[in-house]
C-alpha positions in Angstrom: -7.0 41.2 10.9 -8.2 39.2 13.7 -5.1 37.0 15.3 -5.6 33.6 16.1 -8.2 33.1 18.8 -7.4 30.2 21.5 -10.8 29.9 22.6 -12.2 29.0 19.0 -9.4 27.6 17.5 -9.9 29.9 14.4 -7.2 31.3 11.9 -7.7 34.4 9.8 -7.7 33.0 6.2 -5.3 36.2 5.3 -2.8 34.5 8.3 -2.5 31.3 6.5 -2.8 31.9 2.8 -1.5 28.3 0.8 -1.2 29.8 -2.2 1.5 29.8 -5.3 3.9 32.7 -3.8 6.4 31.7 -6.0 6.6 31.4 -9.8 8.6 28.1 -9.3 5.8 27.1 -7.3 3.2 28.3 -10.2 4.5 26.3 -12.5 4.4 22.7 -10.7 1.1 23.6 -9.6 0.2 24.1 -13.3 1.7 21.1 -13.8 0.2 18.9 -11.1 -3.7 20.4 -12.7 -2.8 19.3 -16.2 -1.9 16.3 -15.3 -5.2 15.7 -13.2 -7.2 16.7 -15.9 -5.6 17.6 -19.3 -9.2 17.9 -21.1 -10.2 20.3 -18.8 -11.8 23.6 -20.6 -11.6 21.9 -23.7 -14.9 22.3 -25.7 -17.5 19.1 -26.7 -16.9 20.0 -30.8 -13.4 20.3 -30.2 -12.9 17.2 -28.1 -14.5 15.2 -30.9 -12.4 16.5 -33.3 -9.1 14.8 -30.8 -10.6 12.0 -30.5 -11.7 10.9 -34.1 -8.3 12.3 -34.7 -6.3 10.1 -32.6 -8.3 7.1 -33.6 -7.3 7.5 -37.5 -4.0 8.4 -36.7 -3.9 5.3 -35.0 -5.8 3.0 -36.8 -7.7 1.9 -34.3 -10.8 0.1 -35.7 -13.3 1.1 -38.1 -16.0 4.0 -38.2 -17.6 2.6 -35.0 -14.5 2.3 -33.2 -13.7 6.2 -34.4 -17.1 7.1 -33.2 -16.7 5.6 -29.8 -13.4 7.9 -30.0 -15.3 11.0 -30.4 -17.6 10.7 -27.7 -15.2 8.8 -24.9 -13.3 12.0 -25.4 -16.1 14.1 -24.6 -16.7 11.6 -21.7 -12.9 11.4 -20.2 -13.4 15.1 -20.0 -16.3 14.0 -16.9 -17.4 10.9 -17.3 -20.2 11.6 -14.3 -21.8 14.2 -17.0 -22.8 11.5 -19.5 -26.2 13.2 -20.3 -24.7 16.4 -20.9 -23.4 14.7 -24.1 -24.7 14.7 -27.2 -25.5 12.2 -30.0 -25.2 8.9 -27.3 -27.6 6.4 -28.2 -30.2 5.0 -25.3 -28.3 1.6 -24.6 -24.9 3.7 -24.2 -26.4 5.8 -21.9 -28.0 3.0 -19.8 -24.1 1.4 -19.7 -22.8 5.1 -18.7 -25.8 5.4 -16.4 -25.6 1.7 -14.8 -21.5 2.6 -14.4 -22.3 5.5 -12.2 -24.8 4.0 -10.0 -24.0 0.6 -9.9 -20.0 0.5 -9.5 -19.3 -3.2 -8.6 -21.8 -4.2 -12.4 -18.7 -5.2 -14.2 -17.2 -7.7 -17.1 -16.4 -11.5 -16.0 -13.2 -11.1 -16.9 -12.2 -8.2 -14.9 -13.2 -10.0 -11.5 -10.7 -12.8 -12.8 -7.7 -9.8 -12.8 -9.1 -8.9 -9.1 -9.0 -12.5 -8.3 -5.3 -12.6 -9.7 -4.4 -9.6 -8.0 -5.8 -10.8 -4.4 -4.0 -14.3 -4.9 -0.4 -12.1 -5.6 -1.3 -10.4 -2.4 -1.8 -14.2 -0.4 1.8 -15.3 -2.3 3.4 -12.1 -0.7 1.5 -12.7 2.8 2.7 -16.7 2.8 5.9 -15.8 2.0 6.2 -14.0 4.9 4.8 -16.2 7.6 6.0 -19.9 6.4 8.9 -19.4 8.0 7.5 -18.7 11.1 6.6 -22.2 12.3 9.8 -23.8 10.1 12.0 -21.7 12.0 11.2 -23.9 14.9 12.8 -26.6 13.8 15.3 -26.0 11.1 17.3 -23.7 13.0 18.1 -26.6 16.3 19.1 -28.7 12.4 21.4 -25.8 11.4 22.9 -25.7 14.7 21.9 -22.1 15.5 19.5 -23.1 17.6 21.0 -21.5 21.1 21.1 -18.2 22.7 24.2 -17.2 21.5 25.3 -13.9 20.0 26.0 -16.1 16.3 23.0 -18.5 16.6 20.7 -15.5 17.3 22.2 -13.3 14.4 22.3 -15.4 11.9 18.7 -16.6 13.1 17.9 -13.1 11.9 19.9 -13.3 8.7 18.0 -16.2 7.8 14.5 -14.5 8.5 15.7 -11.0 7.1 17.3 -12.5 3.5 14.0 -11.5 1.6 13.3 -8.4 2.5 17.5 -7.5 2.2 17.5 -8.5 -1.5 13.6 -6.5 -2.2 15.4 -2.9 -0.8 18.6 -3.5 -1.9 18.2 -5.3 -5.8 14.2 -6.5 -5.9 12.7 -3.4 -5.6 15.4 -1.3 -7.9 14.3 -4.0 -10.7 10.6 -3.2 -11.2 11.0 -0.5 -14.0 13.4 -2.8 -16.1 10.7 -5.9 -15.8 7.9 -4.1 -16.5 9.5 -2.0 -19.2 11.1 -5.6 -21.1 8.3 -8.0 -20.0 5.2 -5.9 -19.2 2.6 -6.2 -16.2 1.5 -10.0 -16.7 4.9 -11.1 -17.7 6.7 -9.6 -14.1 3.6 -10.9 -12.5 4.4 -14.1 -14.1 8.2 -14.1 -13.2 8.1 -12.5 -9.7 5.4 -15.8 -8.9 7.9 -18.1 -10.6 11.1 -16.6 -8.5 8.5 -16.9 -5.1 7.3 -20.7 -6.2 11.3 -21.8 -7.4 12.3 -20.3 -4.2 10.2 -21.5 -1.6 10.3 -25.4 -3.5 14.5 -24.6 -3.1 14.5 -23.6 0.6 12.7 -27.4 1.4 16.2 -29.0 0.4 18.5 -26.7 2.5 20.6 -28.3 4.3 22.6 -25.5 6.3 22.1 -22.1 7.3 23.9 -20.6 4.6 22.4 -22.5 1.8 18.7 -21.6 3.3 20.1 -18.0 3.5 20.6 -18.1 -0.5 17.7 -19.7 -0.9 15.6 -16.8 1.0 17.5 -14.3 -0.7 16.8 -15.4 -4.1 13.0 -15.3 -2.5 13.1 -11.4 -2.6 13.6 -11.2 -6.4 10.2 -12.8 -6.7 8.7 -10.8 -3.3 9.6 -6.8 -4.2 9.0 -6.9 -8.2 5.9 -8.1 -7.1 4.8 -5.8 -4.5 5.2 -2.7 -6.9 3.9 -3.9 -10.1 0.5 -6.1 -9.2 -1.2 -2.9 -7.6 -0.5 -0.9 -10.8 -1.6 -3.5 -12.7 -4.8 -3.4 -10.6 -5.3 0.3 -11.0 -4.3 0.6 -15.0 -6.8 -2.1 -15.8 -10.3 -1.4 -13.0 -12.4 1.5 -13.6 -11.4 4.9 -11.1 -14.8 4.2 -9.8 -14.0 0.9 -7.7 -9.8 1.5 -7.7 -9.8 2.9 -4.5 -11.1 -0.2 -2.8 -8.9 -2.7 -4.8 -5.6 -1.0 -3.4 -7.1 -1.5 0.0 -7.8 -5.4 -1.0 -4.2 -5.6 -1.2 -3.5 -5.4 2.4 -6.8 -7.2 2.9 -5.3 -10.2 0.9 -2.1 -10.1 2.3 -3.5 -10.1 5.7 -5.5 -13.3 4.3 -2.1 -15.0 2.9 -0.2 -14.1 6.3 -3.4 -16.4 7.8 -2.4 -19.2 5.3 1.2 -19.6 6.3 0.4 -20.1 9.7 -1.9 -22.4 9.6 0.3 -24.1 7.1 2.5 -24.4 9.7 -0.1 -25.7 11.8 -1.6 -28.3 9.6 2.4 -29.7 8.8 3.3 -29.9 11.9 3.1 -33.9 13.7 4.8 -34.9 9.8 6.8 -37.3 10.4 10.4 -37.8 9.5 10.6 -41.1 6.8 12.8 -42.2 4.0 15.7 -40.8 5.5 14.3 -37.2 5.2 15.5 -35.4 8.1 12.9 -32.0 9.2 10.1 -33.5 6.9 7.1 -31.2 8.1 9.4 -28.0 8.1 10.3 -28.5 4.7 7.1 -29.1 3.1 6.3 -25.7 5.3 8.6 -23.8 3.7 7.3 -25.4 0.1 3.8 -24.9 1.0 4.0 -21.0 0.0 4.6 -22.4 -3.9 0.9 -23.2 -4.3 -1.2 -19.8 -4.2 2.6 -18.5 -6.8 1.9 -21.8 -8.5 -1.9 -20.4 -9.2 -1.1 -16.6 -10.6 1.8 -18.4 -13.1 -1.3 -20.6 -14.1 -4.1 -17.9 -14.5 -2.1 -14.3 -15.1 -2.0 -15.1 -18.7 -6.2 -15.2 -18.5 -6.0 -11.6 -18.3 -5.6 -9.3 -20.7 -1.7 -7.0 -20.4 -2.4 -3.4 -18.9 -3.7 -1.3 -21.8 -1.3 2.0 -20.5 1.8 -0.9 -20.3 0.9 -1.2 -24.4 0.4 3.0 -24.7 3.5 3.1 -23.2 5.0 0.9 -25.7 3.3 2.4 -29.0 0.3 -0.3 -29.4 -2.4 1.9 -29.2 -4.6 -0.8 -31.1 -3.7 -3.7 -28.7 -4.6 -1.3 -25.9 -8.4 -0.7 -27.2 -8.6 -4.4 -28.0 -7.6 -4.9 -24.2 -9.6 -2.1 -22.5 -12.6 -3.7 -24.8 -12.3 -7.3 -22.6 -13.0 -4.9 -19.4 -15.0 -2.7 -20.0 -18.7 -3.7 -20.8 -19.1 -1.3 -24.1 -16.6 0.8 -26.6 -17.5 3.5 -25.6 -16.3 3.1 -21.9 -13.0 1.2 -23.5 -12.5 4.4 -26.5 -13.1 7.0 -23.2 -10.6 5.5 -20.8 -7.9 4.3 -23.8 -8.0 8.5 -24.5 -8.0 9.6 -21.5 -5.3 7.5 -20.7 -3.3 8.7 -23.8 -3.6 12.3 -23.1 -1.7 11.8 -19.7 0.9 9.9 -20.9 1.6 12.6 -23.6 1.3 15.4 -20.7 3.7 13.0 -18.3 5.9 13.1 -21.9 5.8 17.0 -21.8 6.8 17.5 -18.1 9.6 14.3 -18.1 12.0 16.4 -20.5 14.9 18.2 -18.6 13.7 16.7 -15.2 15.9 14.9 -12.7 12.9 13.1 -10.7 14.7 12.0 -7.6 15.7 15.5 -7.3 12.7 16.9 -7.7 11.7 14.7 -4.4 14.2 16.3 -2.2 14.5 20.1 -3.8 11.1 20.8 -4.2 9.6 21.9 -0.1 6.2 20.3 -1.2 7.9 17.4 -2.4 9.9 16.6 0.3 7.4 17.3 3.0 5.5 14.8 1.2 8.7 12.3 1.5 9.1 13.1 5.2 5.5 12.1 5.8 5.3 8.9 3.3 9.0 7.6 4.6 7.4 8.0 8.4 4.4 5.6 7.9 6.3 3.1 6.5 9.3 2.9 9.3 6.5 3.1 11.8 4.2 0.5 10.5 7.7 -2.1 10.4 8.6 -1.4 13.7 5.0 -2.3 14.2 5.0 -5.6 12.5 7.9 -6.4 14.3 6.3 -6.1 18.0 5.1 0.3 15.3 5.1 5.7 12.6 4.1 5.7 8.1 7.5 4.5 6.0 9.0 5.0 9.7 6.1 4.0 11.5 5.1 0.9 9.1 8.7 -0.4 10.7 8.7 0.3 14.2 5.4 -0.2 15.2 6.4 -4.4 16.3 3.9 -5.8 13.8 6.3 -7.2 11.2 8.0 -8.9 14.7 5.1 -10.9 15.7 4.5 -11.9 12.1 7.5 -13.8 11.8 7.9 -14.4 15.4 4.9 -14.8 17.0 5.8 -19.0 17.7 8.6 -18.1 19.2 7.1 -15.9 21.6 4.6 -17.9 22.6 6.9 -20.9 23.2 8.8 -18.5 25.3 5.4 -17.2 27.2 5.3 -20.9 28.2 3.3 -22.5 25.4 3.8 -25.7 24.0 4.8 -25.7 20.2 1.4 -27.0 18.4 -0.2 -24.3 21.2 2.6 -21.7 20.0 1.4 -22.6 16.3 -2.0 -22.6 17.5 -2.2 -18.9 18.9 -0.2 -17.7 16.1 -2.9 -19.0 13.3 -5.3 -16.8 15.6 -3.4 -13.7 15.3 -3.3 -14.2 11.6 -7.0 -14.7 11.8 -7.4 -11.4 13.7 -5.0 -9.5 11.3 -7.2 -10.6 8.2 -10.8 -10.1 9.9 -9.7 -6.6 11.8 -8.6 -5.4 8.1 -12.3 -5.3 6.3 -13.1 -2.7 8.3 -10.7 -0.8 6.7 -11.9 -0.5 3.5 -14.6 1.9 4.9 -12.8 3.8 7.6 -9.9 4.9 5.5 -11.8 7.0 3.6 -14.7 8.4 6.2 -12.4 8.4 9.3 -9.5 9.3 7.7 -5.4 8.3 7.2 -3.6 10.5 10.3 -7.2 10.3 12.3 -7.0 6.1 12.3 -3.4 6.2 13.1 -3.8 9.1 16.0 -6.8 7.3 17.5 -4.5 3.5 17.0 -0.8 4.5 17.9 -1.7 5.2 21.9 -3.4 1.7 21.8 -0.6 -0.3 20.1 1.8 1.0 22.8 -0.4 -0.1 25.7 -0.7 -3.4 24.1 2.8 -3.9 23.3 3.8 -2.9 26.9 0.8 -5.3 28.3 2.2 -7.9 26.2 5.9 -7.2 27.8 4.9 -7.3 31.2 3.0 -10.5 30.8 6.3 -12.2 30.9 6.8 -11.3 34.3 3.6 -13.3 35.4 5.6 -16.2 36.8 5.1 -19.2 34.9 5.8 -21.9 37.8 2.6 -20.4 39.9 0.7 -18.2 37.1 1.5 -20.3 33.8 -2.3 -19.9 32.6 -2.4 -16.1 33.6 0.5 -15.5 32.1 -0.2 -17.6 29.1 -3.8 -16.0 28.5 -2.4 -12.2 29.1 0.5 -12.9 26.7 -2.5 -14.0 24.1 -4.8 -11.5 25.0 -1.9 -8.5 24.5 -1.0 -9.8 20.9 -4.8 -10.4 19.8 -5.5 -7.0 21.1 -2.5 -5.2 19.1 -3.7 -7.0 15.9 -7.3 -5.7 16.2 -5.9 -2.1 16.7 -3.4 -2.9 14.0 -5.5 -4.1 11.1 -7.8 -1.2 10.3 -4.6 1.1 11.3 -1.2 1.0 10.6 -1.7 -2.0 8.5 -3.7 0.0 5.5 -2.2 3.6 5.7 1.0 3.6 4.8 1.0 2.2 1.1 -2.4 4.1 0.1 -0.9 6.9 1.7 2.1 6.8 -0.2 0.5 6.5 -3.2 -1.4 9.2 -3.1 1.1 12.1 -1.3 3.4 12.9 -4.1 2.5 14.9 -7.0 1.5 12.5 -9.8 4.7 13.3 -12.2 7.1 11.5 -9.2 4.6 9.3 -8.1 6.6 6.3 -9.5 9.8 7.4 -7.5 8.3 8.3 -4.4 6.3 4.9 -4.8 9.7 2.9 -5.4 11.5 5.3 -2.6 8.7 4.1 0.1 8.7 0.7 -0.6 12.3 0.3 -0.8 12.6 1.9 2.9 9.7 -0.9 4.1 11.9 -3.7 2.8 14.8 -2.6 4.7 13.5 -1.6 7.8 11.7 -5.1 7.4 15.1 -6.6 7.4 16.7 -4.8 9.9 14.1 -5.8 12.1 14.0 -9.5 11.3 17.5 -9.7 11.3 17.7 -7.6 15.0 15.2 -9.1 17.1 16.5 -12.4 18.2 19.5 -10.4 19.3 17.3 -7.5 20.7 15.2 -10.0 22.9 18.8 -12.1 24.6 20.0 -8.1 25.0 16.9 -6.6 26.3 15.2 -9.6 27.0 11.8 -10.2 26.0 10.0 -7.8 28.8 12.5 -4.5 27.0 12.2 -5.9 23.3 8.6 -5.3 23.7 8.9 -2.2 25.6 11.6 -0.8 22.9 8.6 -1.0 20.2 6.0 0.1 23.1 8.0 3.3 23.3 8.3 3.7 19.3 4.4 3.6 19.2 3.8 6.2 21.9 6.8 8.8 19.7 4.7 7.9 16.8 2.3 9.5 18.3 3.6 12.6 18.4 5.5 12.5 15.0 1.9 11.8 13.6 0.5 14.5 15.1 3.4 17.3 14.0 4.5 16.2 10.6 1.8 14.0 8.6 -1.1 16.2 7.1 -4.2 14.7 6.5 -4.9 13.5 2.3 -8.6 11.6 2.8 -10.5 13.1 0.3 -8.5 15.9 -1.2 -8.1 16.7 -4.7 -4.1 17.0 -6.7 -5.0 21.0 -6.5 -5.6 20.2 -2.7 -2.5 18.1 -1.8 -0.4 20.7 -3.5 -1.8 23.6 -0.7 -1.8 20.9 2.1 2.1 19.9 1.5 3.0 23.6 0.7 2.1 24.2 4.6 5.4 24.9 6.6 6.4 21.8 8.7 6.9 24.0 11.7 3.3 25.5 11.0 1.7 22.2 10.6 3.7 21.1 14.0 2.2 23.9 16.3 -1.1 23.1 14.4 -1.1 19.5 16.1 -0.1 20.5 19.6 -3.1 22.9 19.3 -5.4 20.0 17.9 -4.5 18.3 21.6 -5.8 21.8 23.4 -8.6 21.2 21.2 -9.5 17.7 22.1 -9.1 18.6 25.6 -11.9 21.3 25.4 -14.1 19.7 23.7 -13.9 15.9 24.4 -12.5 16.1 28.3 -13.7 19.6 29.5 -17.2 19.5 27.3 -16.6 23.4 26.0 -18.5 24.5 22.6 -15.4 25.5 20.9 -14.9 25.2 17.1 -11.6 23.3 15.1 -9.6 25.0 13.3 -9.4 25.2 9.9 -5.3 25.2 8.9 -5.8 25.4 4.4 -7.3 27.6 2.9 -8.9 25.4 -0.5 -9.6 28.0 -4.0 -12.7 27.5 -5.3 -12.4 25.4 -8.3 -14.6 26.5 -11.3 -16.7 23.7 -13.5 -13.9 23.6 -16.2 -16.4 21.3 -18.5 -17.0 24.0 -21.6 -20.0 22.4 -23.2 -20.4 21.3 -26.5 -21.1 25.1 -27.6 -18.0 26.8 -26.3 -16.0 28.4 -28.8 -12.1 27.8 -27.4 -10.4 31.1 -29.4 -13.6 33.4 -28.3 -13.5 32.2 -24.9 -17.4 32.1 -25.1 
């Protein structure tokens, strides 16, 4: 066997074999392909057969509601081998046929659940950014207005409150709420905590009463963030889901846009009638009205048909599938489909400790190592930077509620401060569209490899600025503070900002998806706090020119912890992940300092050399039998 050749960059497939060494290893494997297709090798006669079956025993319609059942089972099998079906009549093939071909042809109603969905993401995004213009104000009103260790702290308490109660309570409560009042009804109460909240903290009238106010806000902020996005995915067809988890970033991006310029637009009210901080209270209430909208309209949409499934209503959950779906026969082949992996979740659940299972299990955990990195990155990058890890410490969550107070400090006046700030939200919602393409043909680890060195430049340009002197440079050091923010939030947007969730999402195996989903978005919310609550503090310790550079210098290690422990997942299969996560973390580390020899050959030094090729993917067979397969023959 050949060893590894540095010139070509080549491994031996026999050197590097991800395979199932282990029977342990076997069996979650075999568990990870049932549950990504448990029709698969099932033959067309017999799939009929289930499907009629479960229909009856279900009492789900009449004979053309059992019909539907017989073929949708056939078609959950592959529903991109309609025509290999038989018995479908010529308008249910042009529905199959317009399905594949046309993905965005779909019901009325189901645009009004993507409409609901974006306007939860715009609640989240204004929720977050209100408060950055109000803070200008309330806190000279609360008397924590100084530079003092207590004014600065509990400047950050006030800011972090949300985001304290989402990691430690908010986030912990989205299996009770969905479990007692389903998808729309959590929808429905997480946008009625947000609006009752954000109405509350326009009456506060000290710190500490704004603090419970803002507290009470995360109740309604981290049910929210969990449960809309599986609502979006249980109810849209697989063919378009992939771009609706990316509009949730997109959204949010657009919501984070709105509270600013709220901010902007309230900002010359006028006191009157005795109220005292007039424009920053109706600030602070002006995040009510997009909640306001989803506890209007949620109860337009149908419930999530799995949410009934998973509740025993498999009749309700046709009817509802039915409003979504154009014909029966796409609503009878998803309703099936979606019932045979709930009963093969049911089968692996038994005897199971899940959170376990997360930190046991190698490919599990490297899975968790790599998830809980992009999200503390991309917080440190909201407050000024790596995934869970780099979600936090990349700055961004910083600027976002601190952006006017930078600029005021830069030397900007405070409707100038306001000003700049709506343009950075502007950039963060544009820069984000981009990234509904590149996610999936650049690729998760290439966007943040090719973003990470330019959101530590940026950060440190931003720094620096502040040592323009403002008495003889004010409008050079105004325009190169600006110009250093604008520049992160273009590099930002299509980065950091989209990875980490839809990356999340799709690294752990599917039966502790939930887990690793509530894990990762816990660890967001409190790095999200301990940022908010650390960075007034940070820039009177550091001052502002070290603050920045502190999250500079988290950017340029997230580099590098990029590079040596996150795999790449765009466009892998569950049989795929498995033998990507099953790679050693040590192997996969010496694989990315090789990938920078690599990109020195070939990019700097212009040599022919070839990238090398770290998993080793089996072949999959075609596992679709054909309606002629006998299953006990095997033939």
């Amino acid at each position: 066997e050949a060893e590894y050749d540095d010139q070509n960059h080549s491994v031996h497939p026999a050197r590097l074999r991800i395979g199932a060494t282990t029977a342990a290893e076997r069996a979650r494997r075999n568990v990870n392909a049932k549950l990504a297709n448990p029709l698969a090798g099932i033959s067309h006669s017999t799939l009929e057969d289930m499907g009629a079956c479960y229909a009856r025993k279900h009492q789900v319609g009449d004979q053309e509601d059992i019909r539907a059942f017989a073929k949708g089972a056939v078609l959950a099998q592959d529903p991109s081998k309609y025509y290999s079906v038989a018995g479908l009549t010529e308008e249910e093939q042009t529905v199959l046929h317009t399905e594949q071909n046309h993905r965005w042809h779909q019901p009325p109603l189901l645009y009004i659940v993507i409409v609901v969905c974006s306007t939860c993401a715009a609640v989240q995004g204004m929720d977050e950014t209100v408060v950055n213009g109000g803070q200008l104000f309330y806190k000279h009103q609360f008397g924590i207005g100084g530079n003092d260790p207590r004014s600065t702290w509990l400047t950050g308490l006030l800011n972090s409150a949300p985001y304290m109660c989402c990691a430690l309570i908010g986030c912990w409560l989205t299996v009770p709420f969905n479990s007692l009042f389903g998808r729309r009804g959590t929808i429905f109460l997480t946008c009625f905590f947000s609006a009752s909240s954000c109405f509350w903290q326009s009456f506060a009238n000290t710190w500490w009463h704004m603090f419970v106010a803002r507290f009470f806000l995360g109740f309604g902020i981290g049910p929210k963030s969990a449960t809309v996005p599986i609502f979006a995915a249980e109810t849209t067809p697989p063919r378009i889901r992939g771009a609706l988890v990316m509009q949730w970033q997109m959204w949010t991006a657009f919501g984070i846009m709105l509270g600013y310029a709220s901010d902007l637009c309230l900002y010359r009210v006028a006191n009157h009638s005795g109220i005292v901080g007039l424009n920053w209270r109706l600030m602070m209430a002006s995040a009510m009205l997009p909640a306001l909208v989803v506890v209007a309209c949620v109860f337009v949409c149908p419930e999530s048909p799995r949410w009934y499934m998973s509740k025993g209503r498999h009749f309700k959950a046709y009817q509802s599938m039915c409003r979504l779906r154009h014909h029966k026969l796409q609503a009878a082949r998803d309703v099936y489909y979606m019932h045979t992996l709930l009963e093969a979740e049911g089968e692996i659940k038994s005897g199971r400790n899940k959170f376990m299972e997360i930190i046991r299990v190698p490919r599990n955990r490297r899975a968790m190592v790599a998830s809980e990195l992009v999200m503390f990155l991309q917080q440190v990058r909201r407050s000024c930077g790596i995934l869970t890890w780099s979600v936090v410490f990349c700055g961004v969550n910083i600027i976002a509620y601190y952006s006017s107070q930078i600029f005021l400090d830069g030397g900007f006046s405070p409707i100038s401060a306001l000003s700049a700030s709506l343009g950075f939200g502007l950039i963060n919602w544009v820069f984000a569209v981009p990234a509904i393409y590149t996610i999936d043909t650049f690729g998760r680890r290439n966007l943040l490899l090719f973003t990470y060195p330019f959101l530590s430049l940026f950060l440190f340009f931003t720094g620096f600025s502040f040592w323009i002197p403002p008495e003889t440079k004010r409008s050079a050091r105004v325009a190169c503070i600006a110009v250093g923010i604008y520049l992160f939030g273009i590099v930002y947007s299509p980065g950091e900002g989209p990875v980490p969730f839809t990356y999340s999402a799709e690294a752990y195996p599917l039966y502790v998806r939930a887990y690793g989903m509530s894990l990762a978005t816990a660890t967001t919310w409190f790095f999200n706090s301990l940022l908010s609550i650390t960075w007034p503090s940070l820039q009177t310790a550091f001052t502002i020119q070290g603050a920045f550079s502190w999250y500079a210098t988290w950017n340029f290690i997230g580099f590098f912890l990029i590079l040596t422990l996150l795999p790449e997942t765009k466009g892998k299969t569950l049989e795929e992940l498995d033998q990507v996560f099953s790679v050693p973390s040590k192997v996969h580390a010496a694989y990315g300092f090789r990938q920078l020899r690599y990109f020195l050959k070939k990019y700097i030094l212009r040599r022919d050399v070839r990238p090398e090729s770290l998993y080793e993917h089996e072949d999959m067979r075609d596992m679709d039998r054909g309606f002629d397969y006998d299953d006990e023959k095997g033939m």
